[in-house]
N, C-alpha and C positions, 0 to 999 in steps of 0.2 A: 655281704648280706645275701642271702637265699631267701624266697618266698617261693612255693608252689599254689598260693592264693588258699591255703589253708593253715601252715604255719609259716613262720619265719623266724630263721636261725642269722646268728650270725660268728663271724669265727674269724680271728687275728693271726696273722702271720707276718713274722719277720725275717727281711731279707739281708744277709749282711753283703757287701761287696768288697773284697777283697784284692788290693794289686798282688801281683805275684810275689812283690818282696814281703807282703805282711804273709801271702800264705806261705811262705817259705818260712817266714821267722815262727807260724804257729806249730811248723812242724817240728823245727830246733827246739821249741818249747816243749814237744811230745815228746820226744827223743830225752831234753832233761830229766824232766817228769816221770817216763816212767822206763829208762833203757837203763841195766846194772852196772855199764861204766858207759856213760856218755859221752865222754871228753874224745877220744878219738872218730864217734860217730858225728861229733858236730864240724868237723872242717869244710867237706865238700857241700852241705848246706850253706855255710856263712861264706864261702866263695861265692856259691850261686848267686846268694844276695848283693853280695859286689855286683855280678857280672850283670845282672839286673839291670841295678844301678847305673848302670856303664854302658846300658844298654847290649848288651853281649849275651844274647835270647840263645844262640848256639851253643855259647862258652857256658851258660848257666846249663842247658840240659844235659853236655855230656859229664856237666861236677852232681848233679843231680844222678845220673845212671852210675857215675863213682858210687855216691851215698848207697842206691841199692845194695849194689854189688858188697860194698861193707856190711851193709844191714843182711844178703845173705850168709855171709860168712859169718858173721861176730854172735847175729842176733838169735838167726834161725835154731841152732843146735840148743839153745834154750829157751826159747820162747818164740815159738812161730804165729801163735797169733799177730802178737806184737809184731813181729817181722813183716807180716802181712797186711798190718795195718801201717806200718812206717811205710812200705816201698809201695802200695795201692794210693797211701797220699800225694807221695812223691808223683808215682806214675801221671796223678789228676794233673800235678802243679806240670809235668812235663807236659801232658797234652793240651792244655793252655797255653804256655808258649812257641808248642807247636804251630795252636792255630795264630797265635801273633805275627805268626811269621818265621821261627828258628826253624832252623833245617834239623833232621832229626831222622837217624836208622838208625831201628831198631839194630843191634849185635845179635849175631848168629856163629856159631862157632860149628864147625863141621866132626861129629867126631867118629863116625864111619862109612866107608862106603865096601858095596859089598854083590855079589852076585848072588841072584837065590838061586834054586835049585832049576828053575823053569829058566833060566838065564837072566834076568830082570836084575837092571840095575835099582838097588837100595842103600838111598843114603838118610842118615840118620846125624841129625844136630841140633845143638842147645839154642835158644832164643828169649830172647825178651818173653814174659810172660804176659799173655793175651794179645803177643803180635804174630801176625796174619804176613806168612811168606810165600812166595812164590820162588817156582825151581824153573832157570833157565838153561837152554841147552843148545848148542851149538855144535857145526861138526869142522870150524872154524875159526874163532875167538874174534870172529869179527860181525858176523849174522849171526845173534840171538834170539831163539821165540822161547815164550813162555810155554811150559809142557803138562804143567799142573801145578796145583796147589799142595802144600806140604801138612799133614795131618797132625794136631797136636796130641803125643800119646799118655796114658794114662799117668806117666813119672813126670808130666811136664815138658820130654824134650819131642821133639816134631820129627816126623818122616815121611818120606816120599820113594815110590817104589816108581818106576818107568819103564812101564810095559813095553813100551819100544824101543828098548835100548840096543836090543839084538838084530834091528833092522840095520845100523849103521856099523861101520869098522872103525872109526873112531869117533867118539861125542866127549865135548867137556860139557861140565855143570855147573852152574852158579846160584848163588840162593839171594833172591833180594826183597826188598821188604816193597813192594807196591805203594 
């Protein structure tokens, strides 16, 4: 109820609370409901919900990042709303039991690295969508600093260019998810 001492409003709202196996089972529901062959998009869902069950917060997230990965492939090339609405679900229910506790990185896939024209190293790779990576660099695979943050570009995949690449005679790189 709201009064400002001149009117008074009042207004209902409902909260529903959800374990992660029911939000999991609402999304196999989505997936029935409105995906054009569902049957092989519902497995890595109704794993999850085992490993739930099982207690297995890890073993559910990466059968969840499975489900994505299906739903890019299967769903996207005909209906990317829907696509975007299964794996933005998914994503919530992941980062739920992230914060439960499951360990959880993001995948990043490397798919070039490259020298510009001014000598700069640029590498460029796939990732999780709305995950935030860092590029680390070493000139010894044993002392790593963080060098910078990697840019999500307009197709979705991320890059990072390293203006000091040309100061060292040998540097390795690594991409990891902070």
């Amino acid at each position: 109820m709201v009064n400002d001492g001149l009117v008074t409003a009042t207004n209902t709202v409902t909260v529903t609370v959800l374990t992660a196996s029911q939000a999991v089972e609402r999304l196999i529901d989505m997936v029935k409901t409105n995906a054009p062959r569902p049957n092989p998009l519902i497995q890595p869902p109704s794993a999850a919900v085992d490993s739930i069950n099982e207690g297995n917060l890890s073993t559910a997230v990466n059968q969840l990042q499975a489900f994505q990965e299906q739903v890019r492939a299967q769903v996207t090339p005909g209906d990317q709303a829907l696509a975007e609405l299964l794996n933005r679900t998914a994503q919530e229910i992941i980062d739920a039991l992230v914060c439960a506790g499951a360990k959880y990185h993001p995948r990043s896939n490397i798919n070039s690295v490259e020298r510009t024209e001014a000598g700069n190293l640029r590498l460029r790779f796939t990732g999780e969508p709305g995950g935030v990576y860092a590029v680390e660099a070493s000139t010894n695979l044993v002392d790593w600093e963080i060098v910078g943050e990697a840019a999500v570009q307009s197709d979705g995949t991320f890059q990072f260019e390293d203006q000091n690449a040309t100061k060292h005679e040998t540097r390795f790189y690594r991409v990891v998810a902070p």
